[in-house]
N, C-alpha and C positions, 0 to 999 in steps of 0.2 A: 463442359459437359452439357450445356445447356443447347448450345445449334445442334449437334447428333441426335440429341433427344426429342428436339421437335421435329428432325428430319423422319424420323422411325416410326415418330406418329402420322403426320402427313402420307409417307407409305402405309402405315395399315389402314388411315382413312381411306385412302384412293383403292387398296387390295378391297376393302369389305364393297367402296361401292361397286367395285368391277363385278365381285360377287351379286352383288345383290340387284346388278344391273342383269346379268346374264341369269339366273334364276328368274326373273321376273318376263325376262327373252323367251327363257326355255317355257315359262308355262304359258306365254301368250303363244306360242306357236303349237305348242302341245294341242291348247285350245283349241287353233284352227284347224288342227290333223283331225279331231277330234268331230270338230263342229263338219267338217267339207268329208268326212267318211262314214256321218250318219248319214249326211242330207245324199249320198251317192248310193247308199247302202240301200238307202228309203226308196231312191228312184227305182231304183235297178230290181228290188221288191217289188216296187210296185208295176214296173213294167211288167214283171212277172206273172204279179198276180192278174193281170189283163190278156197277157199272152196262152198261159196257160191256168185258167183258172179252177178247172178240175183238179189239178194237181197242187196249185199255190193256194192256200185259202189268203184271206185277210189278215188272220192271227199272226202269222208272219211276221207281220210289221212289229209282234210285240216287242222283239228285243228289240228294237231303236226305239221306240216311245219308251222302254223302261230303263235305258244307255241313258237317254238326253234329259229324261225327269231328272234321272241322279245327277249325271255330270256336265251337265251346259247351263249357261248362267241364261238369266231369262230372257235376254234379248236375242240369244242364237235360238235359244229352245222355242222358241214360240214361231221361228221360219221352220224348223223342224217338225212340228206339230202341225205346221197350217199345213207343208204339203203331204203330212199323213190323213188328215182331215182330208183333202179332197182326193187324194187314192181311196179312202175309204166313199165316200159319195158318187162317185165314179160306178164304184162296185157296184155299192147298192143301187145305182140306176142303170147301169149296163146287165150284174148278174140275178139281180132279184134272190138275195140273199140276207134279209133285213137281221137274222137274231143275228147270226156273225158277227155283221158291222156293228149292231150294236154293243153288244160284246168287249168289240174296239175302240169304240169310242166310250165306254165306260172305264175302261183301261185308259185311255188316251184325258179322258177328267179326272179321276183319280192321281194320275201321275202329275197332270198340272198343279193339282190342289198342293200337295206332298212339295211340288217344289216349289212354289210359291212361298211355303211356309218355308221350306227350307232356307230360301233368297231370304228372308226378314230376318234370319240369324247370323245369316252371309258365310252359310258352309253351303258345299257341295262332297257328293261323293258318301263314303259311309263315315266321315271327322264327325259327322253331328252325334253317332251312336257312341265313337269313342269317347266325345267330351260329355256326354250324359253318364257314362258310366265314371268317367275321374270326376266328375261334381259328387254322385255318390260316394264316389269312395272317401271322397275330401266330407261329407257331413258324417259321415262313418265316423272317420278319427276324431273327428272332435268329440266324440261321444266315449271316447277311449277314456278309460276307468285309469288313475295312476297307480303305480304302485304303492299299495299301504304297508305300513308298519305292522310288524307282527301282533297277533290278537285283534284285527280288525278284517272285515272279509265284504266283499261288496259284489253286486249282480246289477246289472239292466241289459233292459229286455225290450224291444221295439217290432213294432207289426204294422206294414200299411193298410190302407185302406183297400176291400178289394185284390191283397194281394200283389200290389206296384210296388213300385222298388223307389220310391219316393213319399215320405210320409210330411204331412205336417206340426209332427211330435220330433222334439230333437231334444240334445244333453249335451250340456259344458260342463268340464270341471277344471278345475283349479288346484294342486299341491305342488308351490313352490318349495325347491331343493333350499332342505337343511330346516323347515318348518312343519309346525305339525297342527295348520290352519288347511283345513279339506274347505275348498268353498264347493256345489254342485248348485247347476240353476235346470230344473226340468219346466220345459218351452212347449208349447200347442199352440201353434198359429193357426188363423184362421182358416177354413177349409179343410181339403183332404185331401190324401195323392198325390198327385201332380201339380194340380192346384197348388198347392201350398209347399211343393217342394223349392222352388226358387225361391220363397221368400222365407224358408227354412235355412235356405242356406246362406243368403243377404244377414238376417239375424246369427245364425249361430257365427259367424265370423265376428260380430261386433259384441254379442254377447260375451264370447272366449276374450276377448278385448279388455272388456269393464271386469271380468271376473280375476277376483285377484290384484285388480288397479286402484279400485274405489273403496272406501269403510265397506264392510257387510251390510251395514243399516243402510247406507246410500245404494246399493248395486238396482234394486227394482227403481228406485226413482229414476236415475240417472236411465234405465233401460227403457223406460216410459218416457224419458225426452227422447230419447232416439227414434221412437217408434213416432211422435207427435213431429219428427224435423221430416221424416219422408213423408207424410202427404198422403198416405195410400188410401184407394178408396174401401178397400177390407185392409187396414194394416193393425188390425187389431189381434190382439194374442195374451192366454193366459201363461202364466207362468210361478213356480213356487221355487225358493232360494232358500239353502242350506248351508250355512257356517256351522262346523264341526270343529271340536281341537281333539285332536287324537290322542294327544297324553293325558288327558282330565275325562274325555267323554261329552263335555258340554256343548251344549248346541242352541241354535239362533235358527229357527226357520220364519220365512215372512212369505207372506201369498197375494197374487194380483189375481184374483178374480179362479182363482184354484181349487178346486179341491181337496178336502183336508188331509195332511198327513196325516201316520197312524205310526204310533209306536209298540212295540212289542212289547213286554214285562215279563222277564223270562219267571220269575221268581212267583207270580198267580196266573201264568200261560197268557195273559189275557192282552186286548187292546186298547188303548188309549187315543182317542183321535184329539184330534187339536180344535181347539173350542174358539181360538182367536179369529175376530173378524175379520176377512178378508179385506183387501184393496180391491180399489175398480180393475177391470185391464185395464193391459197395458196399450197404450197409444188412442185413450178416447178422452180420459181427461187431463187437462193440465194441472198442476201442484197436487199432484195425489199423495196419500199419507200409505203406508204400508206398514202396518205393527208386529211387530216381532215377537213369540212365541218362544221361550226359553223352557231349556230343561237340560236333563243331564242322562245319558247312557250307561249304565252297570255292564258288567260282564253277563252277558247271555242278552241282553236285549236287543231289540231290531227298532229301522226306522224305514217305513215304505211311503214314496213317493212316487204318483203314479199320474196320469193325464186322463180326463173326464171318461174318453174310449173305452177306460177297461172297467166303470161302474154304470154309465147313462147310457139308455136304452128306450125305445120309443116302447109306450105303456107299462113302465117300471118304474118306481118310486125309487131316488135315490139312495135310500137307507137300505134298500132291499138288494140293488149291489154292491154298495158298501158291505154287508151282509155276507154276498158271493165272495168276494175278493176276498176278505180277510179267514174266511172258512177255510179257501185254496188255503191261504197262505200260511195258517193254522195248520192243516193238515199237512204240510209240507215242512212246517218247523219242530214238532211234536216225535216227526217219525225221522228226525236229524239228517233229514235230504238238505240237500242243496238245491238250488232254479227256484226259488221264491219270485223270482220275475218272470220267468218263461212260465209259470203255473198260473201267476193272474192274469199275463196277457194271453195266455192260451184260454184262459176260460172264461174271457173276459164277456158280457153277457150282449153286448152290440154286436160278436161275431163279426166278420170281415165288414161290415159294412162302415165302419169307423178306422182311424191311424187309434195305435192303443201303445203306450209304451209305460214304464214303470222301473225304480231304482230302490233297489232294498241296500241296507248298507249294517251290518251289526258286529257289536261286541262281543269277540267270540272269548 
């Protein structure tokens, strides 16, 4: 059994390189169909636009300058560009026609710019919009609530910056099958937006990692060497960690440089914020201590965790959205709605100009 078996491998090795040889044929020549039917398209434009120029303007030439920004890798794009650069020069000294061309070549920098940047990620074409959209969707699920046990009900709620579809506020959670240990860790990296969506999504992979892997009392430390092995020059981030047990109620929350959680009391409506001193951030110093804050959830009580976004605000006192937030949240638990998180990051008092996200979780 043993010579057929390494025969069948040996064929599929030699089948995938055949493959993988003639794929890599097809787009090297794709490429030159591609690269030898702008640079023809371009001439043959621009003969045009020489020949009859009343009738051909310069613009013309957009769709091959906006073909070859997208799909030609830098070293064809830039024979493509130079001979649209000097059809346009041409122009403008032969038809005295200056906005036009300019026009063209603001198009013709623009388009360079666009792919330049595009070459440093090494897509071409529209892969770069797809893969921006699956990295979202992939920080999305990690933010995915598990399913809880009956009598227990959970909400979060996230808003970028401006409005982008990339925030610097993200959520792990953790309930391993056949346990009734909820760990959730709510993360604000540094920045906003964009900014701070890649390195949103760097962390929340390693964080979904440590969560659930390590003690609860260890999860921030341990997330704080992480942060101190990359090196970054903003790799700094706040974050606060919730151990729950769903059959008792009892909880463990600890904070790196976060602001305070807030408990509900269903039983004098009222709120209880967390008086424990914080930790540093995370990734600025070494052997940080993180203390842990215990207590315990009754039936009807809430637990809100939320990221600086939805209280701090330029000439506002901290206490004063603290203040805002738990009013919403107040007025949303009183009148037995649901979205205790869409109500403080909607009202949150930074308004788009901040990532704002928040996690209510209560004893129903």
């Amino acid at each position: 059994m043993a010579g057929p078996a390494r025969v069948v491998t040996r064929r599929r090795s030699r089948n995938a390189a055949r493959r993988f040889v003639a794929e890599r044929g097809f787009r090297r020549h794709a490429d030159t169909v591609l690269y030898v039917g702008l640079m023809l398209g371009t001439a043959i434009t621009g003969f045009s636009i020489w020949r009859w120029p009343h009738a051909v303007p310069p613009l013309a030439l957009a769709p091959f300058i906006l073909l070859a920004g997208l799909l030609l890798r830098i070293q064809r794009l830039n024979h493509v560009f130079a001979l649209n650069g000097l059809i346009l020069m041409l122009d403008a000294y032969t038809q005295h026609r200056p906005l036009v061309v300019i026009a063209a070549f603001a198009l013709l920098g623009i388009m360079y710019v666009v792919a330049t940047s595009r070459a440093r990620l090494g897509i071409r074409g529209l892969t770069g919009e797809n893969l921006l959209v699956d990295l979202r969707d992939r920080l999305e699920r990690t933010a995915e609530i598990p399913p809880l046990p009956s009598g227990w009900s959970a909400e979060f709620a996230i808003a970028a910056a401006n409005g982008e579809g990339f925030a610097g506020d993200f959520l792990v959670t953790s309930l391993p099958i056949n346990s009734s240990h909820l760990e959730i860790a709510l993360v604000d990296v540094s920045g906003k937006g964009r900014q701070a969506g890649s390195r949103s999504l760097h962390l929340s992979g390693a964080f979904s990692g440590l969560l659930g892997s390590v003690p609860p009392e260890t999860f921030l430390t341990r997330a704080n060497d992480y942060l101190l092995r990359q090196r970054w020059d903003e790799g700094f981030a706040t974050a606060v960690h919730l151990w729950l047990d769903l059959d008792t109620g009892r909880y463990a929350v600890s904070r790196a440089g976060h602001p305070p959680t807030a408990v509900f009391r269903s039983g004098t409506a009222s709120w209880m914020l967390d008086s424990t001193v914080p930790g540093p951030l995370l990734g600025v110093f070494g052997g940080a201590e993180f203390p842990l804050a215990h207590g315990e959830l009754a039936p009807g009580d809430g637990l809100i965790m939320y990221s600086d976004g939805v209280v701090e605000s330029r000439g506002r006192d901290l206490i004063d959205g603290l203040d805002r937030m738990l009013g919403v949240a107040s007025g949303i638990l009183v009148a037995g709605r649901i979205g205790v998180a869409d109500g403080v990051v909607a009202g949150a008092r930074s308004g788009e100009s901040d990532d704002r996200a928040a996690f209510f979780i209560r004893r129903v």
